[in-house]
N, C-alpha and C positions, 0 to 999 in steps of 0.2 A: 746169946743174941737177944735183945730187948725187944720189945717191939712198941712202936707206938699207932697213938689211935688218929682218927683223922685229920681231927683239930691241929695234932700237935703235928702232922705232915703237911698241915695246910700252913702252918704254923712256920715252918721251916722253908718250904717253898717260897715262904716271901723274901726273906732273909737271902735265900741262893741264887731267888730273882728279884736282886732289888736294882731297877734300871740306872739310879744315880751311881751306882758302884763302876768304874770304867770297866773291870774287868771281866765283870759278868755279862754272863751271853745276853740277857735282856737287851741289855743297854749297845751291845753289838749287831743286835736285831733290828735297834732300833735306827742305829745307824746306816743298816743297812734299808730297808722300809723308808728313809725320811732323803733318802737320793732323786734327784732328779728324775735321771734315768729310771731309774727302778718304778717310782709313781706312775710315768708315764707310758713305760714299757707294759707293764701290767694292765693300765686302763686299756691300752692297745688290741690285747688280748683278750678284755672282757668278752668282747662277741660272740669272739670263738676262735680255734687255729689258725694262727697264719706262719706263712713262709719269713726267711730271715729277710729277702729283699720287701716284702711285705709292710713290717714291722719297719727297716730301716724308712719305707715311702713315709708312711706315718706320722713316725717320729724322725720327722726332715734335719733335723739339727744334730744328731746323736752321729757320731763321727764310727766308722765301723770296728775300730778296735774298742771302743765304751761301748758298743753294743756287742759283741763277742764275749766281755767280761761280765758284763751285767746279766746279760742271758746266763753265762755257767754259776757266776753269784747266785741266781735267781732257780736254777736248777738242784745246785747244791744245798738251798737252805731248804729244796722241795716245793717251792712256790710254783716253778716251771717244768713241764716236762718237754722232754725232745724225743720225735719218734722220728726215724729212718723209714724213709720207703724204698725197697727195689726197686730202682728203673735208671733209663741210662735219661737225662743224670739222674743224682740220686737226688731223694725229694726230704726236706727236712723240714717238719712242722715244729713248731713252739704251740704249748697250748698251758693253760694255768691247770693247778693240780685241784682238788678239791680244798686245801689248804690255802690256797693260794686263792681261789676263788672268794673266802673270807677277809680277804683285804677286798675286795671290790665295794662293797659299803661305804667302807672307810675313806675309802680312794674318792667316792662319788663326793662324800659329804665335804670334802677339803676344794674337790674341783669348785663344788658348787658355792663353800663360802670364798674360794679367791674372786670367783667369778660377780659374786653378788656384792664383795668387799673394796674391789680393783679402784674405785673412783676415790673412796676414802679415804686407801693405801696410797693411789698417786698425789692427794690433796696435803698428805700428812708429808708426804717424802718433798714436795715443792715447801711448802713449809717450812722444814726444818732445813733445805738447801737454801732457803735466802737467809735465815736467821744465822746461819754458821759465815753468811758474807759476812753480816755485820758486824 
């Protein structure tokens, strides 16, 4: 058995996470991470638990089977947890992991440049819609 030092594991980690590679998990994280749903699901979440009717108010447009899948997407990569409570009916929270809490950053800073970008974004898209007339 070899062993190596940390360079060279640090080394190799790039190589096994290289995101432009289709097949590696990065770049399926990332597909995963760059969803709609998923951006928005999560900002949802920031505050703190909510219920799935909750979540669906929220996020008004997310049709309930895209939010059924994204939520277990979201659970399974660890991002989201689900906890069950006892009681008639039964109570079911979503809440982010601590993991999942480290996209919240991320999430802020993308809200806040479409938010801050959206006029320049509509300016360029009129734009380039009359020029494709001509």
């Amino acid at each position: 058995m070899t062993t190596t030092t940390a360079a060279q594991r640090r080394e190799q980690a790039k190589h096994d996470y290289n995101a432009f590679l289709a097949a590696c998990p990065t770049h399926q994280m990332l597909d995963t991470i760059s969803d709609k749903w998923v951006c928005l699901i999560l900002a949802a979440l920031g505050p703190g638990p909510l219920r799935y009717g909750e979540i669906r108010t929220i996020v008004a447009a997310v049709s309930n089977k895209m939010l059924t899948q994204t939520l277990r997407t979201l659970e399974r990569d660890g991002l989201v947890t689900r906890a069950m409570t006892a009681q008639v009916p039964v109570r079911v929270d979503y809440s982010l992991t601590p993991l999942g809490q480290t996209l919240l950053p991320v999430l802020s800073q993308l809200q806040q440049w479409a938010e801050g970008h959206m006029d320049d974004v509509l300016a360029a898209r009129a734009e380039f819609d009359i020029a494709a007339r001509e």
